[in-house]
C-alpha atoms as a printed R data frame, in Angstrom:
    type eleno elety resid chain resno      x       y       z
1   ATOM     1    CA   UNK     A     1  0.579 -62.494  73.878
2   ATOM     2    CA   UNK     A     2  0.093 -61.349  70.165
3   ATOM     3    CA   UNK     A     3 -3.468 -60.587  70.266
4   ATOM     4    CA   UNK     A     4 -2.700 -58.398  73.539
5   ATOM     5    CA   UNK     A     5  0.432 -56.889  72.485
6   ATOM     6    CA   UNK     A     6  0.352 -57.191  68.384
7   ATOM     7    CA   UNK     A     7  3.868 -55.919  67.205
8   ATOM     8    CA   UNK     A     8  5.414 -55.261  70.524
9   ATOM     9    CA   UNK     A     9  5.042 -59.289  71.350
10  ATOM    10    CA   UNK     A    10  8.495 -59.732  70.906
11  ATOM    11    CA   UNK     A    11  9.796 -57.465  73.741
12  ATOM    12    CA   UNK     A    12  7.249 -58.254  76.075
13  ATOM    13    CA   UNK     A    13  8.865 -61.340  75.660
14  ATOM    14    CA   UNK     A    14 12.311 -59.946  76.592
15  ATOM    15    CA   UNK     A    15 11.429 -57.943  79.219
16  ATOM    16    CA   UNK     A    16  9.660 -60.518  80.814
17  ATOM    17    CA   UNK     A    17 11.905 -63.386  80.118
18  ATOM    18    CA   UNK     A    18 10.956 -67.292  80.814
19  ATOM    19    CA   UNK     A    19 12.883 -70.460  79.580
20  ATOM    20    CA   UNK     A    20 11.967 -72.984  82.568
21  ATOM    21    CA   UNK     A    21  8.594 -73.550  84.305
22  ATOM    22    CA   UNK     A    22  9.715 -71.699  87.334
23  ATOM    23    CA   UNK     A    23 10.464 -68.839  85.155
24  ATOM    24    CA   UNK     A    24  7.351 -69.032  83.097
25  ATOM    25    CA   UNK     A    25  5.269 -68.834  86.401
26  ATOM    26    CA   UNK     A    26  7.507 -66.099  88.017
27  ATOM    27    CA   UNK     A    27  7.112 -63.957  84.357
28  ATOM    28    CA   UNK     A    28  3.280 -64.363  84.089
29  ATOM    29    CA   UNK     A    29  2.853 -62.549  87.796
30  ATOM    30    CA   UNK     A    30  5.645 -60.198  87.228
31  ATOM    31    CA   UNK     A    31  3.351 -58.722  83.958
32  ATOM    32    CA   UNK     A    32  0.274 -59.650  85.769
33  ATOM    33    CA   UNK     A    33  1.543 -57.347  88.802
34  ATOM    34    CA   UNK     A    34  2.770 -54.627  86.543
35  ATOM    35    CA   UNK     A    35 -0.353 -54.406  84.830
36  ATOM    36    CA   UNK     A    36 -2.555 -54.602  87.593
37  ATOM    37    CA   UNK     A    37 -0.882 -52.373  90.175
38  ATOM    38    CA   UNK     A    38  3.014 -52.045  90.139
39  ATOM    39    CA   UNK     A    39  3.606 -49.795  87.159
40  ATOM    40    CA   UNK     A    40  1.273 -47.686  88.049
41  ATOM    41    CA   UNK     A    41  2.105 -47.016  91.513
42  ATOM    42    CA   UNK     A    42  5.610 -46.604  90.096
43  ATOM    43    CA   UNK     A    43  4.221 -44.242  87.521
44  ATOM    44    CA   UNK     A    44  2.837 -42.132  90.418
45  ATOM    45    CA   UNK     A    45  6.333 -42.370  92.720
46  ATOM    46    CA   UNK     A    46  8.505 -41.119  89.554
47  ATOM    47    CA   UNK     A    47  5.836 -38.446  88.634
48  ATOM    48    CA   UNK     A    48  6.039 -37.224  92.770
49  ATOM    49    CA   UNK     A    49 10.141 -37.442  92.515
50  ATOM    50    CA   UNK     A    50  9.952 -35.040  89.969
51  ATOM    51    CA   UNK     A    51  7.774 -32.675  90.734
52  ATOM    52    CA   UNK     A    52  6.984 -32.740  94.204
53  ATOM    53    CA   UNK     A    53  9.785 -31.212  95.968
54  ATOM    54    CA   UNK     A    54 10.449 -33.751  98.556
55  ATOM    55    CA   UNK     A    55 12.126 -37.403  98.447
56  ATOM    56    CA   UNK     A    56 10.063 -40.258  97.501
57  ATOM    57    CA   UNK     A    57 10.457 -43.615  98.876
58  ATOM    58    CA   UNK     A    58  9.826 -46.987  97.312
59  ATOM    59    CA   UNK     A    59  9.524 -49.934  98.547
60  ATOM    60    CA   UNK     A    60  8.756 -53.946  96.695
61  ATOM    61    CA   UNK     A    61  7.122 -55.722 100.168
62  ATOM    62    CA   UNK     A    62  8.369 -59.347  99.782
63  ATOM    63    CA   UNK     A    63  7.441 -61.298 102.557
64  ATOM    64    CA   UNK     A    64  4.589 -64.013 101.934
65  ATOM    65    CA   UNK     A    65  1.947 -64.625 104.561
66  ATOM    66    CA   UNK     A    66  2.478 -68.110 106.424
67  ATOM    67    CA   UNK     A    67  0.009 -71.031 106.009
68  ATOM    68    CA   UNK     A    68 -3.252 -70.474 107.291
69  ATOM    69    CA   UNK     A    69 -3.893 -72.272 110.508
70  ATOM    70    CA   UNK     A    70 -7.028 -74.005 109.787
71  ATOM    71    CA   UNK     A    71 -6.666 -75.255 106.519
72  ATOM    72    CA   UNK     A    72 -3.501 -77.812 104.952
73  ATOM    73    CA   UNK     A    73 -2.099 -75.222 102.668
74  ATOM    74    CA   UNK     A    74  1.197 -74.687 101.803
75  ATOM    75    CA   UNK     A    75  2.160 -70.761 102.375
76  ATOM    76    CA   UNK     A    76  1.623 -68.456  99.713
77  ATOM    77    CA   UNK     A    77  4.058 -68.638  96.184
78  ATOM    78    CA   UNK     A    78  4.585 -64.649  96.868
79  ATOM    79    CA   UNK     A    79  3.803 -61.300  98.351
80  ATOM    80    CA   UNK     A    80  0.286 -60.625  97.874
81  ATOM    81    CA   UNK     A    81 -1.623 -57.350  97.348
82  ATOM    82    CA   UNK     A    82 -2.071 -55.749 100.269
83  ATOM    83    CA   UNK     A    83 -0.635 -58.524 102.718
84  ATOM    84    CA   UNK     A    84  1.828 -56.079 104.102
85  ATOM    85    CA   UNK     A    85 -0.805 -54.072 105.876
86  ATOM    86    CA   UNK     A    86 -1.299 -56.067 108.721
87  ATOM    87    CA   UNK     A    87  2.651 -56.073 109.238
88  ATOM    88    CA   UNK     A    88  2.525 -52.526 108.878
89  ATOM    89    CA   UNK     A    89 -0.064 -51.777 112.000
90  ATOM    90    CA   UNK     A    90  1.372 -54.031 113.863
91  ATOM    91    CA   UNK     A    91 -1.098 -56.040 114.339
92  ATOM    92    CA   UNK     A    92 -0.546 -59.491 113.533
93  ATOM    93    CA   UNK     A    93 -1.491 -60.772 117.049
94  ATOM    94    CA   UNK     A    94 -5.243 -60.498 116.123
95  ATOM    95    CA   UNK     A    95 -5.213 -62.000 113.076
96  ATOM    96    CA   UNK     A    96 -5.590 -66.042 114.264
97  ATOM    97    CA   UNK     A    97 -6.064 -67.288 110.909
98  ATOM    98    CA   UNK     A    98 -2.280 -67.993 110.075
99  ATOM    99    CA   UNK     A    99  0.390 -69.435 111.641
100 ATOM   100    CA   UNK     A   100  2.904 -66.110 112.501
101 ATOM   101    CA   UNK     A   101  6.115 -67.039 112.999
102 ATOM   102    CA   UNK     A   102  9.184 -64.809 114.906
103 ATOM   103    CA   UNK     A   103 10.116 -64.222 111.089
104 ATOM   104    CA   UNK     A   104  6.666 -62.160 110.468
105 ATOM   105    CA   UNK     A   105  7.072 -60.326 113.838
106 ATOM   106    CA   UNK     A   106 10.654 -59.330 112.670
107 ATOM   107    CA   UNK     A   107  8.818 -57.710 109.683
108 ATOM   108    CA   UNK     A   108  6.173 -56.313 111.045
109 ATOM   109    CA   UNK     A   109  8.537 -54.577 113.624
110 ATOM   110    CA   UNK     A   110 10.813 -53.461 110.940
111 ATOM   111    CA   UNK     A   111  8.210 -52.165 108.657
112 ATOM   112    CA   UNK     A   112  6.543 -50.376 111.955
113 ATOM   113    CA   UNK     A   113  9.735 -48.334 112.562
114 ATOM   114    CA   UNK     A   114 10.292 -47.550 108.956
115 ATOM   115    CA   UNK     A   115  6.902 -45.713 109.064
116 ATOM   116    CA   UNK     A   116  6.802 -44.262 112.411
117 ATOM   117    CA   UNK     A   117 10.161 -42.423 111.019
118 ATOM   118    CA   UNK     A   118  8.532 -41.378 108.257
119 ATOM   119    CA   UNK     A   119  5.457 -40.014 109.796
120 ATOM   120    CA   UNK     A   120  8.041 -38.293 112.229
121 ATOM   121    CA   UNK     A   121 10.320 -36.703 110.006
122 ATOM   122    CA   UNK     A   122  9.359 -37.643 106.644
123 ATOM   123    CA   UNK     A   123 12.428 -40.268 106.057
124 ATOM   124    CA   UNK     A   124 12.266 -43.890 107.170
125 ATOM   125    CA   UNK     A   125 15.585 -44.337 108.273
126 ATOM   126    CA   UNK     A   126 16.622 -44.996 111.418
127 ATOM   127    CA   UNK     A   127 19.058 -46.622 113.994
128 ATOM   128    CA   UNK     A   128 19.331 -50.065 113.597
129 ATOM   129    CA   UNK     A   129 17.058 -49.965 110.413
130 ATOM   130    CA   UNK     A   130 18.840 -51.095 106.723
131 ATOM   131    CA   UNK     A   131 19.112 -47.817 104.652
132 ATOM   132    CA   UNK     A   132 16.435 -46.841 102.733
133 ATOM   133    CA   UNK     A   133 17.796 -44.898  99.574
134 ATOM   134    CA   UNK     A   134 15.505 -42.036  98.037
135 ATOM   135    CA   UNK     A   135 13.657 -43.452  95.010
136 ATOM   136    CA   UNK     A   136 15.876 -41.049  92.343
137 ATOM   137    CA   UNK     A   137 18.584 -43.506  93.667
138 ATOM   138    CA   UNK     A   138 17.935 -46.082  91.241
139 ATOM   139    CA   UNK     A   139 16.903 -48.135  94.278
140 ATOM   140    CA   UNK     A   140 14.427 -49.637  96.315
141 ATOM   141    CA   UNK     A   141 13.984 -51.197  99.241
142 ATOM   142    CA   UNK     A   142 13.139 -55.092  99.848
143 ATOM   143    CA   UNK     A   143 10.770 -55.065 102.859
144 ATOM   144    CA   UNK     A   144 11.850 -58.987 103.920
145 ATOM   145    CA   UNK     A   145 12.890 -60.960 107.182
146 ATOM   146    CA   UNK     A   146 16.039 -59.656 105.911
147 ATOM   147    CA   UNK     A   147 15.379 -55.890 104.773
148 ATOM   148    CA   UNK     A   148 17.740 -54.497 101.969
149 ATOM   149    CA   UNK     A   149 18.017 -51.720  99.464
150 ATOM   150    CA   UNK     A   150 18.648 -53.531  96.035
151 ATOM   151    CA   UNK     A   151 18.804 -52.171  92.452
152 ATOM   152    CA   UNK     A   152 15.516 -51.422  90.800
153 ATOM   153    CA   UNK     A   153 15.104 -54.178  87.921
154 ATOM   154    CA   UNK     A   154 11.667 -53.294  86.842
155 ATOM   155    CA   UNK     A   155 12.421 -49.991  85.607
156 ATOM   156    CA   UNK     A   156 12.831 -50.812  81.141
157 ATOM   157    CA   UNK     A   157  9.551 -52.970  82.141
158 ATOM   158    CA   UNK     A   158  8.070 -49.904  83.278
159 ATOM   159    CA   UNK     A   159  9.560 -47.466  80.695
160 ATOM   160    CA   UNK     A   160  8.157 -50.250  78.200
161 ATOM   161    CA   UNK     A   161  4.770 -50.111  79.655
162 ATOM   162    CA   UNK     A   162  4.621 -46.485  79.927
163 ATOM   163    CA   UNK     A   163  4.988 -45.799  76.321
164 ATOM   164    CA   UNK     A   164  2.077 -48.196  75.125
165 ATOM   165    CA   UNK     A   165 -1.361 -46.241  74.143
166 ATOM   166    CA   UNK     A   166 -4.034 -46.576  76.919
């Protein structure tokens, strides 16, 4: 941690907090994930908000693909990169290589109408749909089985990151 982040160790440390196992694990892929993709795609979303003249919408996609089929492996620990594409189209049907249950399907049908909305009328609410709040809100929403818009808690992570030299 000192070698990467020399003086600013110490609030890495805070921001990314870890006294048990669990946490330790959970705190390693929340810094792996904001360094590898999340800060900057949140880096791009706040940049849009504030200078491109129309709402932006956020989302954190939470919902883990099942166990594989074929092989005796537990489902994933997490949301992967990129897993919420196949929910997205719609097309989890074709995809034999895990075990889809009505859970995934619920998903995959939410996240569908979400984006059909948005496509439509560039907002991706819409009867019977969880409210999605604008991303200047302070919010995001929680693509899950059970779909919610929930404080954003990564944002001092973020601010953190965004102020260390490249």
């Amino acid at each position: 941690m000192g070698k990467l982040y020399s003086t600013q160790a110490d609030e890495v440390l805070k921001l990314y907090p870890a006294t048990t196992t669990e946490e330790v694990m959970q705190a390693a892929a929340d810094l792996a994930s904001d360094r590898f993709i999340s800060y900057s795609t949140w880096k791009w979303a706040n940049l849009h908000a504030k200078t491109g003249g129309a709402p932006v919408y956020r989302y954190l996609y939470a919902r883990p693909r099942p166990a594989m089929k074929t092989q005796n492996t537990p489902p994933a620990r997490g949301a992967s990169h990129s897993a919420e594409i196949e929910y997205a189209l719609g097309n989890l049907g074709s995809n034999d290589v895990y075990a889809w249950t009505p859970d995934d399907y619920k998903v995959s049908t939410a996240m569908q109408s979400y984006f059909a909305n948005f496509i439509k009328k560039g907002n991706p609410n819409g009867a019977g749909l969880p409210e999605w709040p604008t991303f200047n809100a302070g919010k995001l929403m929680r693509l899950d089985v059970e779909s919610r818009a929930e404080s954003d808690t990564t944002r001092a992570r973020y601010l953190f990151l965004d102020q260390l030299p490249r």
